[in-house]
Structures are given as C-alpha cells and as structure tokens.
C-alpha positions as CSV (number, residue, x, y, z in Angstrom):
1,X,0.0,0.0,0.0
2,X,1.6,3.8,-0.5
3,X,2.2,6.2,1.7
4,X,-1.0,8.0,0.3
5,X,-3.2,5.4,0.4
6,X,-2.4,4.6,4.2
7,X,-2.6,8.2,5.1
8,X,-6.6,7.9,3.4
9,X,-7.2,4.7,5.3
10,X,-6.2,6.6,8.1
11,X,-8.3,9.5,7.7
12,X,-11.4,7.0,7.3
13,X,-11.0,5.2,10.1
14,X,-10.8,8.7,11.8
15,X,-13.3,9.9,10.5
16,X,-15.6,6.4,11.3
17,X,-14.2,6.5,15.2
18,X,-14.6,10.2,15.5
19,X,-18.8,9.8,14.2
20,X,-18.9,6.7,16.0
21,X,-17.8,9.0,19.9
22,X,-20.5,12.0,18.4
23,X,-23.0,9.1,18.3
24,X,-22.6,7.8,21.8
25,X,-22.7,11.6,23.1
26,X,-25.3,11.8,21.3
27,X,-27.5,8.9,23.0
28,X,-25.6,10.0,26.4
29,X,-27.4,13.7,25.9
30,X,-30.9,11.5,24.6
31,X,-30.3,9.6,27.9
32,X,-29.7,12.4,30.4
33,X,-32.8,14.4,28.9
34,X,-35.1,11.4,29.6
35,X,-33.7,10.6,32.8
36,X,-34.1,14.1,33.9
37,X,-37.9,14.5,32.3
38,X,-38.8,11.3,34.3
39,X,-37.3,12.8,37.4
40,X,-39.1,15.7,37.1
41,X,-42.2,14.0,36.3
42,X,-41.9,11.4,39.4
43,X,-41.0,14.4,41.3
44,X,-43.9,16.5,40.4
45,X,-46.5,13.8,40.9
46,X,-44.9,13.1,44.5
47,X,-45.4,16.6,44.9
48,X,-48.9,16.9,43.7
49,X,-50.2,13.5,45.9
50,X,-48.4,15.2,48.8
51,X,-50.2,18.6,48.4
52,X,-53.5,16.3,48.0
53,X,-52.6,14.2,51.0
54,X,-52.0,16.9,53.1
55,X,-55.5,18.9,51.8
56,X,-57.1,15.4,52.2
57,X,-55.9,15.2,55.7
58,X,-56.7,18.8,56.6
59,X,-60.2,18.6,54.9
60,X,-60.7,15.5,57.4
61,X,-59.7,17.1,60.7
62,X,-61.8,20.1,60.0
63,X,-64.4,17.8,59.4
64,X,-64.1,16.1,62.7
65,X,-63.5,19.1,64.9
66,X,-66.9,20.4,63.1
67,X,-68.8,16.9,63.7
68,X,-66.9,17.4,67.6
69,X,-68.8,20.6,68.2
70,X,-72.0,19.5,67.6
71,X,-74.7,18.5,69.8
72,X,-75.8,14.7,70.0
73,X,-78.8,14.5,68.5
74,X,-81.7,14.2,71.1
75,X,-79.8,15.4,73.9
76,X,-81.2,18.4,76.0
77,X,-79.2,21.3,77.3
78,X,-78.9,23.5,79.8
79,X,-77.5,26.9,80.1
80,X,-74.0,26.7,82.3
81,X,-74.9,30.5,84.0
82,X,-78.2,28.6,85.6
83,X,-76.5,25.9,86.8
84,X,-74.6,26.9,90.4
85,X,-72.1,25.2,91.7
86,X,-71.5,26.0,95.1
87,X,-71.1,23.4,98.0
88,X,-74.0,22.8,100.0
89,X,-75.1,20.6,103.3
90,X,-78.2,18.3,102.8
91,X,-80.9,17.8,100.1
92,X,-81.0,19.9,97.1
93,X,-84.2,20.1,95.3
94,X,-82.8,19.5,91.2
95,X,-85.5,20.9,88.4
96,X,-84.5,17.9,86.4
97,X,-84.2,13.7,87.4
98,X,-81.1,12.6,87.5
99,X,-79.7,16.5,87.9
100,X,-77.2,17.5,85.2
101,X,-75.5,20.8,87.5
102,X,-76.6,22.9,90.4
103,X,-75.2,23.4,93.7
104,X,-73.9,20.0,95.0
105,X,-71.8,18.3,98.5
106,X,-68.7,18.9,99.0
107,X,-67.8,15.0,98.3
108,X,-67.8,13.6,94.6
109,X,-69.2,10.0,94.1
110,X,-65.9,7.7,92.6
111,X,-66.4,8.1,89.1
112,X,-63.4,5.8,87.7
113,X,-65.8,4.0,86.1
114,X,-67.0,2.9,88.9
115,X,-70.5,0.8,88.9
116,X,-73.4,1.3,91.5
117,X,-76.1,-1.3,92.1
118,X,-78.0,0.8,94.5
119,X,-79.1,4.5,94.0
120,X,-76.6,7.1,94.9
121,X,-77.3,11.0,96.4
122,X,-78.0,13.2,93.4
123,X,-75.5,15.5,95.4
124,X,-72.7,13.4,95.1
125,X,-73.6,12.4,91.9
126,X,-73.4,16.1,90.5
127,X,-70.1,17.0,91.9
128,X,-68.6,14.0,90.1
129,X,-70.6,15.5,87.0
130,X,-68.8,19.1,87.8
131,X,-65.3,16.6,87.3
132,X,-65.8,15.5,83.7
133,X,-67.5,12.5,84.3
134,X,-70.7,11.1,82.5
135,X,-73.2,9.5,84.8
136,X,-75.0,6.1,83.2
137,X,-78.7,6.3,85.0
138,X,-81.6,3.4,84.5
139,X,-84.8,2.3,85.7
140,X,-86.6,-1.0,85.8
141,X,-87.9,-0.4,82.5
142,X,-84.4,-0.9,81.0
143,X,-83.5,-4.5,79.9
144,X,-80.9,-6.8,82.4
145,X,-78.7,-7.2,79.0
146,X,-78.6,-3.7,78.2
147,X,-78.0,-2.6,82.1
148,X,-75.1,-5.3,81.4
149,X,-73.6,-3.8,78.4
150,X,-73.7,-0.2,79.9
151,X,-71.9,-1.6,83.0
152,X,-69.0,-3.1,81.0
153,X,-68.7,0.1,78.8
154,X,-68.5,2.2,82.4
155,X,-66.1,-0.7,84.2
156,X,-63.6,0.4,81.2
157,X,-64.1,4.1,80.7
158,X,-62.4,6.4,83.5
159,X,-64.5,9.3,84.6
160,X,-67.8,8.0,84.3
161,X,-70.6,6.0,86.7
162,X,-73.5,3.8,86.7
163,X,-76.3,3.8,89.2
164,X,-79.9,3.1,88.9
165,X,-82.4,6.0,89.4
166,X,-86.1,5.2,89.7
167,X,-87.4,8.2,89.0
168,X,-85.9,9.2,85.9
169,X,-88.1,9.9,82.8
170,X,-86.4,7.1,80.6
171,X,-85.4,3.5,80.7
172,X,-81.2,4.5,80.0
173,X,-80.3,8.2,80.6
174,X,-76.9,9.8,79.9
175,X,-75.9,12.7,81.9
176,X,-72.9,15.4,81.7
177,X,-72.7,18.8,83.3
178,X,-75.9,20.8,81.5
179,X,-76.5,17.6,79.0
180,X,-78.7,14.7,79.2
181,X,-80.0,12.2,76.7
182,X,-82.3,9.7,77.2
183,X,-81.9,6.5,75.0
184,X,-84.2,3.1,74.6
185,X,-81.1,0.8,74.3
186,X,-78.0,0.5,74.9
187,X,-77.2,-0.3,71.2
188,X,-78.2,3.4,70.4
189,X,-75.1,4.7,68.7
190,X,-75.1,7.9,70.3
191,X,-74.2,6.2,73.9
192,X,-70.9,6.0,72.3
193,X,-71.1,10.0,70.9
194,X,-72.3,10.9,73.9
195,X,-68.9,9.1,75.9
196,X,-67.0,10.5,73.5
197,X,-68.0,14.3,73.4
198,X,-68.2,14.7,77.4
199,X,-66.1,12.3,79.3
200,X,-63.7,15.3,80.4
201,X,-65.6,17.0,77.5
202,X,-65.5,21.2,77.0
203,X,-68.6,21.3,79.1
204,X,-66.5,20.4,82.3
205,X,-66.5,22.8,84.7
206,X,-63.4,21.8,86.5
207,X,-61.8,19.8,83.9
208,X,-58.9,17.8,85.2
209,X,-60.2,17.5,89.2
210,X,-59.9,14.1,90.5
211,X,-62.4,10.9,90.1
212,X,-61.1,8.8,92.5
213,X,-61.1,9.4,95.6
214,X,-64.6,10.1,96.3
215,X,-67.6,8.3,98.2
216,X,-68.0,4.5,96.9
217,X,-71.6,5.0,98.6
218,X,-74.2,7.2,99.5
C-alpha cells in the first residue's frame, strides 16, 4: 500500500471512530434528557399527591373538629350560668331527674368507672358530673342485658358511673354537666357519641379534678 493510500485509510478510520464518539454523546445527551424528564415528572407527581394528602388530611380534621362541636342528636341542654355550683349541706331540690349541674356536697361520688347497684345521692352524683364524668342512670324499665352492656362500657371508661335511678323519665339516661339524653337501648349509637364528646368534655367545669377518691356509697 503507499504512503498515500495509508494516510486515506487513516483519515477514514478517523473519521468512522470520531462519528462513532458524536453518536454515543449523542445517546448519552438522549439519555440524560429522559432521565431528567422522568425525574421531574416522578417528582412533580410526588409533589402533587403530597399537596392532595395533606389537603385530604386537613379537609378530614376540619371535618371532625366540626362533627366534635356539635350536639348529640336528642340530647337536652342547659344553660351553664343557671347551673350553680356552690357546696351545700343536705338535700338539694334538682328541676331535672337525674340533675345535670346545680349546687352540689362537698364529696364527689368515685367516678373511675365505677359501677353502683343501689341508687346514689344526686348531690354526690353532680359534683362528680362538675369533674368530667358522664353518669350512666336506668330504671326497671331498661333490659338486664342492656343494664349489662352499659356496665361493661363504664367498668372500662375512667371518669364516668353507673347507678340506677327510679325516678328518671327514661329506661337508660346519659348525663354530663348541662346535657342529658335519654336513649331506649344500649345499642343506640349515640351512647358512644355521647362518651365520646363529654367524658372530660369542654362542658367540664373543672376539667382535670380528680375521680377517684370520692364516696364509693351514698
């Protein structure tokens, strides 16, 4: 081969090896652009199911602090400036059976989910009520199986009580300080709204005060 024909064969191959490197930078850019536009896509989507998990989330906390603040359906009310609560000797004559506030003894019924089988002093009763508790209240209208299922929900809640009240109006009655609902059965789903809204609930006049402690009997 001469001289000029090697210097040619040269040049090709050259030539071949130096389009055969701007063809791998080539796919290297090609690569780098799709990795990066994948990126940024996988990013932005994270990004966009974050900001909707986060509104999701929000949107359900509003929700429940709304469903929180409102009242149980059925229940009755009373204003907390007509309830007193100063500590009194003896009887107190209550406008409503079992009392849901008013002036009350100086001694708080147990209320660690403590369970009654005899009546208990209204007086005693309240003052626990004035503590956070929710007072459980039947009559001999109420079933044995539902008097049952209420006692096992009260043995395991902490700031509440069960006793039975004669009197009362309804077969099961739920009492907090200035609420009351009366229910048929102790499958009524709002026995478990009502636990959950005023055990210790914003209506508590002296939220935190002990449950234990107090009289075990009247």
């Amino acid at each position: 081969m001469s001289k000029t024909s090697k210097k040619a064969a040269a040049a090709s191959r050259k030539e071949r090896i130096e389009a055969m490197r701007r063809a791998e930078r080539a796919r290297e850019r090609r690569n780098r652009i799709l990795t990066i536009t994948l990126s940024t896509v996988i990013v932005a989507g994270l990004v966009g199911w974050g900001g909707y998990a986060l509104n999701s989330a929000n949107e359900k906390s509003e929700q429940q602090a709304a469903e929180a603040k409102k009242p149980v359906q059925g229940e009755k009310t009373w204003e907390a400036k007509k309830l007193t609560r100063n500590h009194v000797p003896g009887t107190v004559k209550y406008a409503m059976s079992p009392p849901v506030g008013g002036d009350h003894s100086q001694a708080w019924m147990t209320c660690e989910g403590t369970v009654y089988t005899e009546a208990i002093a209204n007086e005693n009763a309240v003052h626990s009520l004035e503590h956070g508790a929710v007072w459980v209240t039947y009559n001999d209208k109420a079933a044995d199986a539902d008097v049952k299922t209420l006692g096992d929900k009260v043995a395991k809640t902490p700031y509440s009580l069960m006793s039975p009240v004669q009197g009362q109006s309804g077969a099961i009655m739920l009492s907090a300080w200035g609420r009351q609902l009366t229910v048929d059965e102790a499958s009524d789903p709002r026995i478990d709204r009502f636990f959950t809204k005023y055990v210790q609930g914003p209506q508590t006049p002296e939220p935190g005060a002990a449950c234990s402690g107090g009289l075990m009997a009247s």
